[in-house]
C-alpha positions as CSV (number, residue, x, y, z in Angstrom):
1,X,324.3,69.0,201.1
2,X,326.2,66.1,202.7
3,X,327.3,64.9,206.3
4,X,330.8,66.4,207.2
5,X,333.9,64.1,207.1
6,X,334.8,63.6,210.6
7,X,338.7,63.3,211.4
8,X,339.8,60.0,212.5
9,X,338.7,59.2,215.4
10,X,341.9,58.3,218.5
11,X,341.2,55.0,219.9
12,X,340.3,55.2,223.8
13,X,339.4,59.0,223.2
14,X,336.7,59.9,225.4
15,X,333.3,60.4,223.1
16,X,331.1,63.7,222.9
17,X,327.4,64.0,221.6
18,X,326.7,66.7,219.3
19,X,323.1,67.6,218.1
20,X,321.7,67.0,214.6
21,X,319.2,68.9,212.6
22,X,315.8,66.8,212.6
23,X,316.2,66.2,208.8
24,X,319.8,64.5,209.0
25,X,319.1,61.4,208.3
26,X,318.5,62.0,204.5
27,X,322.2,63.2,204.5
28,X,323.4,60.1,206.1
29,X,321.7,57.7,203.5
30,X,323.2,60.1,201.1
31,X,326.6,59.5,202.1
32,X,325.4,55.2,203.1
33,X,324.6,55.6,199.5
34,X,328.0,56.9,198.2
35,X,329.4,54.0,200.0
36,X,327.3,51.5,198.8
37,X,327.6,52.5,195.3
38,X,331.5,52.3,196.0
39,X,332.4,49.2,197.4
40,X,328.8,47.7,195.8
41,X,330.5,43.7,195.8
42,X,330.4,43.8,199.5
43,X,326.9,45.8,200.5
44,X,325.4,43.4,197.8
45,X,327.2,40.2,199.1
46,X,325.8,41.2,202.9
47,X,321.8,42.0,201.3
48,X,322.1,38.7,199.4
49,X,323.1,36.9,202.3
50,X,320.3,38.1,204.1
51,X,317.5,37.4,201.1
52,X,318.8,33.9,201.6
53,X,318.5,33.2,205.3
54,X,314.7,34.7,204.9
55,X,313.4,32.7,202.6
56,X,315.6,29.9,204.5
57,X,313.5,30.7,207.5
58,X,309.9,31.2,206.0
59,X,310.5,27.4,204.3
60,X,311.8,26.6,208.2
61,X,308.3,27.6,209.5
62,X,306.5,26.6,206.9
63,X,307.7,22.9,207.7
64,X,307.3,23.5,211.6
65,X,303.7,24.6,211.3
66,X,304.9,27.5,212.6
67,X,303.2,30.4,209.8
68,X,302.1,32.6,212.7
69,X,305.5,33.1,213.8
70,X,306.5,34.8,210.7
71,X,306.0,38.5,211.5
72,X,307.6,38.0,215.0
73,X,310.2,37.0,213.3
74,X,310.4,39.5,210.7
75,X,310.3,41.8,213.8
76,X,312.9,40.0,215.5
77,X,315.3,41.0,212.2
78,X,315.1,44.5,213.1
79,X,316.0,44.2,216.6
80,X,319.7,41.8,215.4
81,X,319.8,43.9,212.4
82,X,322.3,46.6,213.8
83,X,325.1,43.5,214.5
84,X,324.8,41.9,211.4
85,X,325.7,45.0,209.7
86,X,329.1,45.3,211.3
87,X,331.2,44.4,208.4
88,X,329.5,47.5,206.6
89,X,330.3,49.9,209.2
90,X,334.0,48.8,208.8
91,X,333.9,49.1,205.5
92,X,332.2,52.9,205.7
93,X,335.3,53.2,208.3
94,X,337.9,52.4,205.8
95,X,336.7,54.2,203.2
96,X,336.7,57.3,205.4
97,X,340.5,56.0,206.9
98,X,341.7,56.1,202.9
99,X,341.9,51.9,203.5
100,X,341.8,49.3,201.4
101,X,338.4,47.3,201.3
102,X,337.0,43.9,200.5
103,X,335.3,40.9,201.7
104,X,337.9,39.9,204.4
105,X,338.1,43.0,205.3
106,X,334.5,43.1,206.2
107,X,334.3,39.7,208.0
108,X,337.1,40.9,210.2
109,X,335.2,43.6,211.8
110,X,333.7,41.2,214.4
111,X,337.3,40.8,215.6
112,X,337.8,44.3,216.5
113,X,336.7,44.6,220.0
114,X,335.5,41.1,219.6
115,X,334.5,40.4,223.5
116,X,332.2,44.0,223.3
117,X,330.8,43.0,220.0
118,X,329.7,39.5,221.2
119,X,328.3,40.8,224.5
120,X,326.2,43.7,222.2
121,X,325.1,40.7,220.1
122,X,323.8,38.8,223.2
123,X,321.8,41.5,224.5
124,X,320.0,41.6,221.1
125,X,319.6,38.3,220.9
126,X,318.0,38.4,224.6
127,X,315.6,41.0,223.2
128,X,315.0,39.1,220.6
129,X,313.8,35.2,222.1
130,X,311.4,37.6,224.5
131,X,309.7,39.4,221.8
132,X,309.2,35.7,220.1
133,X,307.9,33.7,223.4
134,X,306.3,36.9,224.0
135,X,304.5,37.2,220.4
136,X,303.7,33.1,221.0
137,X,302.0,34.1,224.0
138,X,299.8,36.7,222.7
139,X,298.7,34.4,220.0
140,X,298.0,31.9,222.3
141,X,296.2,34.2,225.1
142,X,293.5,35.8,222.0
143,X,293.3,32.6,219.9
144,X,293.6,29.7,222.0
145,X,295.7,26.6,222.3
146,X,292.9,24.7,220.0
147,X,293.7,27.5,217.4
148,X,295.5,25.3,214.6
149,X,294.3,26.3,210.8
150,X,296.2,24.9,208.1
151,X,298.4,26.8,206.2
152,X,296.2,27.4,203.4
153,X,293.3,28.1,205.5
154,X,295.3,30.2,207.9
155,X,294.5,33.7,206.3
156,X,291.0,33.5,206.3
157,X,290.6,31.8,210.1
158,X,292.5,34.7,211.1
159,X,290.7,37.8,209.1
160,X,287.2,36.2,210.7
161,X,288.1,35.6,214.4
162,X,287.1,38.7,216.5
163,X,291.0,38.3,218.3
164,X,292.7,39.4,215.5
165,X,292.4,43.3,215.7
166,X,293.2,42.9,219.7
167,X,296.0,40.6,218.7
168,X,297.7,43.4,216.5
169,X,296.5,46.1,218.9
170,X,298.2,44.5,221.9
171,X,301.0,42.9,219.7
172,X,302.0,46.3,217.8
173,X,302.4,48.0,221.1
174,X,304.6,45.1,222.6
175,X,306.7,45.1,219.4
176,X,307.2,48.9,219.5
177,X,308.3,48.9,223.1
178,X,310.8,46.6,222.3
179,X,311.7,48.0,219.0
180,X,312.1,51.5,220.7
181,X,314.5,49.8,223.1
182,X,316.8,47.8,221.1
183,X,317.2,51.1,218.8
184,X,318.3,53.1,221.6
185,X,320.6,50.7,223.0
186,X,322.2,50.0,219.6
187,X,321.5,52.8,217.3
188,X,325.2,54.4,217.6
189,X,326.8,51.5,220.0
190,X,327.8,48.8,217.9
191,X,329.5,51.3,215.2
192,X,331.2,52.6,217.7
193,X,332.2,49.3,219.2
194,X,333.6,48.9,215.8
195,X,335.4,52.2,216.2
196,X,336.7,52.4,219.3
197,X,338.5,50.7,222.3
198,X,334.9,50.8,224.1
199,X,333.0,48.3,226.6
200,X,329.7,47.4,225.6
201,X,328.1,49.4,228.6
202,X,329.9,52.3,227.9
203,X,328.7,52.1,224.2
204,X,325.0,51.2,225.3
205,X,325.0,54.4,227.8
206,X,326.6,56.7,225.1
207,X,323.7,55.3,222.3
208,X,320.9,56.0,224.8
209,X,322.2,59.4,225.6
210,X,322.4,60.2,221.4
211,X,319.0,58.6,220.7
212,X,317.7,60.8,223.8
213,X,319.5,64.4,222.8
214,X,318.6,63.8,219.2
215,X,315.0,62.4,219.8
216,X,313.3,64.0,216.8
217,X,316.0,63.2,214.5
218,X,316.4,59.6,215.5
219,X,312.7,59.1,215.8
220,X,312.7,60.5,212.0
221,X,315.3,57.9,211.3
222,X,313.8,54.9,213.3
223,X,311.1,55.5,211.0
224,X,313.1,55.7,207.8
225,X,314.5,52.3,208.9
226,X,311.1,51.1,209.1
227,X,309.3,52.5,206.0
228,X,312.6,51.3,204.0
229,X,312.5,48.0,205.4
230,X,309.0,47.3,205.5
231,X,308.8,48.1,201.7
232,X,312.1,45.8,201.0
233,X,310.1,43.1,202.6
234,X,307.3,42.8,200.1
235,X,309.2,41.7,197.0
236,X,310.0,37.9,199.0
237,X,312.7,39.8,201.1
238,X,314.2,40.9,197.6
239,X,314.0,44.5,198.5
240,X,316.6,43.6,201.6
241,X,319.5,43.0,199.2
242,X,319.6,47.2,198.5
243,X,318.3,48.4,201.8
244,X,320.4,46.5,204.5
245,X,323.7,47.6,203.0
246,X,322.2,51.1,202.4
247,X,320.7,51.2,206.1
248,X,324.1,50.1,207.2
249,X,326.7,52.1,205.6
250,X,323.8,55.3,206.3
251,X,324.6,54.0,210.3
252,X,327.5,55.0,210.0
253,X,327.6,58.3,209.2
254,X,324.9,58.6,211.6
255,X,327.1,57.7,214.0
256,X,330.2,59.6,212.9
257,X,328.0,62.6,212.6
258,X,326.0,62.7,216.8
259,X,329.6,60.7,218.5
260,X,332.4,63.2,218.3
């Protein structure tokens, strides 16, 4: 069973939330897959991209010093995931539209409803410099300022200080408050800022109301997101070049399927 093809949607036209069953989301990777698998030069291009710029940033902190910032910034990629995936949601747009697609194609998407897009993107941002002065400042609070292990010696100075299970206690919680907030504000809003003549606050309302009336569905597919991404991580990033492009065409259709 797949998700319904959705008629073009008229620019302007006012949107309407419609409930899912709790076990959609398997039918909108399904139909992300179909996409990827279709246009796979361009999903690939965008994972690739983004296997680069993380091993670009590990060598960053490595050089800094900075080792412990690592996982808050891995968890920072989740929270400006959503915007870098825009090109894929056009591309999952023209395909459903019967348009051609390609590279340029995708690049162009940030100019549709440019101004929107760019005020979406600094919102995540925001969310995403306070979750990484706020993860500094955990580490700092349960470890001390006199807490400076080399790299190599980092691992074990952390596995026998009695901080670290408070740390990722405290830490987790933080990160999945924030998390929980920057899906709900952009789990349907930035496709459909893609989609439609839409401010950004009209998007963000809309996405909250979705994530809201469709709460065990979206949780089920927050946590997809997670599971998928987590395990795409642990190859060096490698894994990202399959499931960012598959997460983001799947978007979508998640989309296209709750915003009528």
């Amino acid at each position: 069973m797949t998700t319904e093809t959705a008629e073009p949607v008229p620019r302007g036209a006012r949107p309407a939330i419609r409930i899912v069953p709790n076990d959609q989301p398997w039918r909108w990777l399904e139909a992300g897959w179909r996409d990827l698998m279709a246009t796979p030069h361009i999903g690939f291009f965008y994972g690739g991209t983004i296997v680069a710029a993380s091993w670009a940033l590990v060598l960053l902190l490595i050089a800094l010093d900075a080792l412990w910032a690592v996982l808050p910034a891995v968890a920072g990629f989740f929270l400006v995931a959503p915007l870098l995936a825009a090109g894929l949601y056009d591309t999952s747009r023209r395909r459903e539209l019967g348009e051609p697609v390609s590279l340029g194609t995708a690049f162009s998407a940030f100019r549709r409803n440019a101004p929107q897009l760019t005020l979406m993107g600094a919102v995540l941002v925001l969310i995403n410099l306070f979750w990484v002065r706020l993860a500094g400042l955990l580490f700092m609070v349960f470890f001390g300022l006199g807490f400076a292990p080399s790299i190599e010696t980092l691992p074990m100075a952390l596995l026998r200080s009695d901080a670290l299970l408070p740390f990722l206690i405290i830490g987790t919680g933080a990160g999945l408050v924030l998390a929980s907030v920057a899906f709900a504000v952009s789990a349907v809003s930035i496709p459909m800022l893609v989609d439609r003549d839409i401010s950004a606050i009209e998007a963000v309302v809309i996405s909250i109301r979705a994530t809201l009336d469709n709460w065990r569905a979206m949780a089920f597919w927050a946590g997809l997101i997670v599971v998928f991404t987590a395990m795409a991580l642990v190859p060096f990033f490698l894994g990202l070049a399959l499931v960012l492009p598959l997460i983001g065409h799947a978007t979508w259709h998640a989309y296209r399927d709750i915003v009528r």
